[in-house]
C-alpha positions as CSV (number, residue, x, y, z in Angstrom):
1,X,-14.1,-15.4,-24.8
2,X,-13.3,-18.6,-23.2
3,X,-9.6,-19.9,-24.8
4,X,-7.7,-23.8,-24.1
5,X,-3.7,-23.5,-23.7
6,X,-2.6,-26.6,-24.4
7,X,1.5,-26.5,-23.0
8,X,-0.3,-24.2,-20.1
9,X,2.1,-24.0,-17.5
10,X,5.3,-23.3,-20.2
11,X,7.1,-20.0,-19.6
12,X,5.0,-18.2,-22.6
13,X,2.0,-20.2,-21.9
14,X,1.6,-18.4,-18.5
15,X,2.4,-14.8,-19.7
16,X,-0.2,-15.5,-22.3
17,X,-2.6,-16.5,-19.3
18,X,-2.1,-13.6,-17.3
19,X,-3.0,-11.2,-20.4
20,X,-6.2,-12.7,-21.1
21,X,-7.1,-13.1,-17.8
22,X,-6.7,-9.3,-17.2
23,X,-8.5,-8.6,-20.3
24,X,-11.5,-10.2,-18.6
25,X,-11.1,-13.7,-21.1
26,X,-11.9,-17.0,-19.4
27,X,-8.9,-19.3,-19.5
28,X,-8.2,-23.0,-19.0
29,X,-4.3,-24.3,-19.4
30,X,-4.0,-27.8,-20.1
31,X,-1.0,-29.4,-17.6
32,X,0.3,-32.7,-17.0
33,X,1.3,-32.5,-13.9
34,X,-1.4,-31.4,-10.7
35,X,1.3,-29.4,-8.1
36,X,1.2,-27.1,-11.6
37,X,-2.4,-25.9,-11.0
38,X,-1.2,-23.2,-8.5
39,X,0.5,-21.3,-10.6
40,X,-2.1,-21.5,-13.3
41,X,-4.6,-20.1,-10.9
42,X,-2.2,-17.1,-9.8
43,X,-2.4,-16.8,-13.7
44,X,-5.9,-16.1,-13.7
45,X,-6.5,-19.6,-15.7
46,X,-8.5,-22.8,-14.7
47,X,-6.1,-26.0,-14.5
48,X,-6.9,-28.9,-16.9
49,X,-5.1,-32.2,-16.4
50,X,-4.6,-34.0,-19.4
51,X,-1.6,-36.0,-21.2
52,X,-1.5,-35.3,-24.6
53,X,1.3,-37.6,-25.3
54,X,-1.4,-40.6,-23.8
55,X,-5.0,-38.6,-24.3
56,X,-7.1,-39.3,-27.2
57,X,-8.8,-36.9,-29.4
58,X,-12.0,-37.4,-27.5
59,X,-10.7,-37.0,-23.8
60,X,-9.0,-33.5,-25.5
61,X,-11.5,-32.6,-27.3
62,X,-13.8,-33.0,-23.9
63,X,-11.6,-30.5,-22.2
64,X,-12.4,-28.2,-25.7
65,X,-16.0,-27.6,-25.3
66,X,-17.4,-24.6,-24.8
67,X,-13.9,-22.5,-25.8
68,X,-13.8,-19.9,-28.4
69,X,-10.0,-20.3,-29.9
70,X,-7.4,-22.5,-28.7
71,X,-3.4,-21.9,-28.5
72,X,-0.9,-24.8,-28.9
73,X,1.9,-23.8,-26.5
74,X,3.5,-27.4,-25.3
75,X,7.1,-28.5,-25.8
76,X,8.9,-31.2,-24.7
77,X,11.0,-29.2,-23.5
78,X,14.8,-28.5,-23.1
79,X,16.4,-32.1,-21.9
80,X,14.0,-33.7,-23.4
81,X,15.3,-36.4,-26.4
82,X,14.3,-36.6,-29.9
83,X,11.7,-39.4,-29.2
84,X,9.7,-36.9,-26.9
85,X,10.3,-34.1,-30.2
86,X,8.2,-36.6,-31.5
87,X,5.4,-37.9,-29.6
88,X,5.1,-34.0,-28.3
89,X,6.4,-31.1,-30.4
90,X,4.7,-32.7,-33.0
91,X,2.1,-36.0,-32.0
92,X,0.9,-33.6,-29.6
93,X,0.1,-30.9,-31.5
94,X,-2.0,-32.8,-34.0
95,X,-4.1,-34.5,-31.2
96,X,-4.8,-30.9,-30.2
97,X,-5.6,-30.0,-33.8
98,X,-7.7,-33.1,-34.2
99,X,-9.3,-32.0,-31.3
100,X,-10.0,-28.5,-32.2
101,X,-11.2,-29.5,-35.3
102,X,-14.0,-32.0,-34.0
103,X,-15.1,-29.9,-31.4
104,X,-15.9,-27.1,-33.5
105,X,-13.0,-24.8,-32.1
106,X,-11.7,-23.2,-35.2
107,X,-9.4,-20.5,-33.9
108,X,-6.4,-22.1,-33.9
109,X,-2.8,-20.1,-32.7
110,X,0.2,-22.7,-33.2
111,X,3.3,-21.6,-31.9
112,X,6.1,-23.3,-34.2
113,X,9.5,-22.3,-34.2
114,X,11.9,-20.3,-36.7
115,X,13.7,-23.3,-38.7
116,X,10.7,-25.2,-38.8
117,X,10.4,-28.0,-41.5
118,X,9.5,-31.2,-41.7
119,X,12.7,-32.5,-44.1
120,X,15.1,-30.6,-41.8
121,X,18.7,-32.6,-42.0
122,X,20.6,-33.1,-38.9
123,X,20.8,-36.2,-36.4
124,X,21.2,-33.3,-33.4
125,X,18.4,-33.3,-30.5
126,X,17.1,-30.3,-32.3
127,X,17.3,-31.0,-35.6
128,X,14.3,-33.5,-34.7
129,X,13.3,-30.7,-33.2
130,X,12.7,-28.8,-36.1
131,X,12.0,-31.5,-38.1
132,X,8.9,-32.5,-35.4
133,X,7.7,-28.5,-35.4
134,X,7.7,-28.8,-39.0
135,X,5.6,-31.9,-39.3
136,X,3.3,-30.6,-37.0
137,X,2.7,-27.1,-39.1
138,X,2.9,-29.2,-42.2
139,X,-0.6,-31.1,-40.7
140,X,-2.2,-28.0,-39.2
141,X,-1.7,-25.9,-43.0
142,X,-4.4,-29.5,-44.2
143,X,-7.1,-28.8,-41.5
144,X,-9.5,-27.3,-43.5
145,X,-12.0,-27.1,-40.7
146,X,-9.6,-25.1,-38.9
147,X,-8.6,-20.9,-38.4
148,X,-5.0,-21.3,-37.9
149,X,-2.2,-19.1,-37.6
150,X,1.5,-20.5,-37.0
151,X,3.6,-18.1,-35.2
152,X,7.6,-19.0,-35.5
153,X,9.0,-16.8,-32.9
154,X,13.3,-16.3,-33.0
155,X,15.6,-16.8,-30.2
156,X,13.0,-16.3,-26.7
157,X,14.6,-14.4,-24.5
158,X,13.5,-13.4,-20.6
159,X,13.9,-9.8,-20.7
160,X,11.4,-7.5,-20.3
161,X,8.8,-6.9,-23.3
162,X,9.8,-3.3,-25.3
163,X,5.9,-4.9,-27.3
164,X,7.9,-3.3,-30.3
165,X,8.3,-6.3,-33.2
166,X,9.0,-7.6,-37.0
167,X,6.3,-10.0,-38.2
168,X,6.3,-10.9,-41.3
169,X,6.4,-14.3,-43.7
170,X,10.0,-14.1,-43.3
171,X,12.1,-11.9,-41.1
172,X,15.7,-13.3,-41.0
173,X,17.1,-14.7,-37.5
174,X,17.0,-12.5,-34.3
175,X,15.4,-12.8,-30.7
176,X,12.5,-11.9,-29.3
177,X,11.5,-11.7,-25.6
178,X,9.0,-14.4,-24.5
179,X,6.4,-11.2,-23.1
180,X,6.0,-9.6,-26.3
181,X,5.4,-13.6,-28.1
182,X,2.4,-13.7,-25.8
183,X,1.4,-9.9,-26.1
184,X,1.4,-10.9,-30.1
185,X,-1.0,-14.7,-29.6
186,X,-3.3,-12.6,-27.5
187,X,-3.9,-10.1,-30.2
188,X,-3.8,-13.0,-33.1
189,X,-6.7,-14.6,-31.0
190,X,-8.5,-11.2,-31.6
191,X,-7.7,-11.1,-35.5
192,X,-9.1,-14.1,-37.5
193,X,-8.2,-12.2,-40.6
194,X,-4.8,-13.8,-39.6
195,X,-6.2,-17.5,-40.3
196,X,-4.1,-18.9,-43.0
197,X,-0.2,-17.3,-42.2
198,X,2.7,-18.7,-41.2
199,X,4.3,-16.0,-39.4
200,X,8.0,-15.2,-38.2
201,X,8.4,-13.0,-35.2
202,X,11.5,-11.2,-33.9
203,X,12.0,-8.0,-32.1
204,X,11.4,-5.2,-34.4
205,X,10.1,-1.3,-33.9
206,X,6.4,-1.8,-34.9
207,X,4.3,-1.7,-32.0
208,X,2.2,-4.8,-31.8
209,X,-0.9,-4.3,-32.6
210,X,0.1,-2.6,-35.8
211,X,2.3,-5.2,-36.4
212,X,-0.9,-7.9,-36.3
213,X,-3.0,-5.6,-38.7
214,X,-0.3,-5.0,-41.0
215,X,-0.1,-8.5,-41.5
216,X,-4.1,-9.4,-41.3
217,X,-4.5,-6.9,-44.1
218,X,-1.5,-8.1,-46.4
């Protein structure tokens, strides 16, 4: 299965790498910036320089062919102002939808954020925030052409993954380590059956897998 990270050398982005590529998956993270590639090859993934605040949907969707499913994994980032919420949390991932869409790519794993929503008040950095994450799962949910899945993960977190969790529509706040978010986007690349949710995830005592088919069957 070959799979396009867009956001590919972000701190989930690369755990997410590193599982695929030990699962034998061929991997190609999309970076901005080249002294990146490195650590995207110690990954086990294939470097891909491309802008997506300046690309258009053709040069994207150039990097797209060939790939199976594709995760959208970028940020702007923490120090990063509201206008780059903007042109990246959210103008970013439609250009990568866009993308998917016309190259044919349907499986689509967006990872959101808990709070999301387009109409979220607040003048705060991360109130746009929100506000930018919800725009851009408010375009995705329109792609007809598209398999996607939005995953809104809680509060990440660096300790180690217990790959215990709560997923569900709706979980209430909590945290969740950023190992276990990519253990659960590997398996919802695995489980088109989850095309169509919007999914909260916190730490939780379901192991993971269970946790994805629970919700793929609902």
């Amino acid at each position: 299965m070959r799979i396009v990270i867009a956001g590919g050398h972000g701190q989930i982005a690369l755990r997410l790498e590193r599982l695929l590529a030990a699962r034998g998956d061929e991997v190609a993270g999309i970076i901005r910036h080249p002294e990146q590639g490195d650590d995207l090859r110690a990954a086990g993934a294939e470097p891909v320089l491309c802008d997506l605040e300046s690309a258009s949907v053709e040069e994207v969707a150039a990097h797209m062919q060939g790939a199976d499913a594709a995760v959208f994994a970028a940020g702007a980032g923490p120090g990063s102002g509201a206008e780059r919420k903007h042109t990246v949390d959210r103008g970013a991932a439609i250009l990568f939808a866009d993308a998917a869409e016309r190259t044919g790519v349907r499986r689509l794993i967006v990872v959101s954020s808990m709070g999301a929503d387009p109409a979220h008040p607040g003048e705060s950095v991360f109130d746009a925030y929100l506000r930018a994450k919800g725009g851009a799962d408010e375009y995705v949910r329109t792609r007809t052409g598209l398999d996607w899945t939005i995953l809104r993960p809680g509060g990440l977190i660096d300790d180690a993954g217990t790959g215990l969790v709560r997923m569900e529509v709706s979980t209430g706040r909590g945290t969740i380590p950023r190992d276990d978010v990519a253990a659960v986007i590997a398996e919802l690349v695995d489980t088109p059956a989850t095309a169509g949710l919007t999914l909260e995830l916190i730490s939780g005592s379901t192991p993971i897998s269970v946790a994805v088919k629970s919700v793929a069957g609902n």
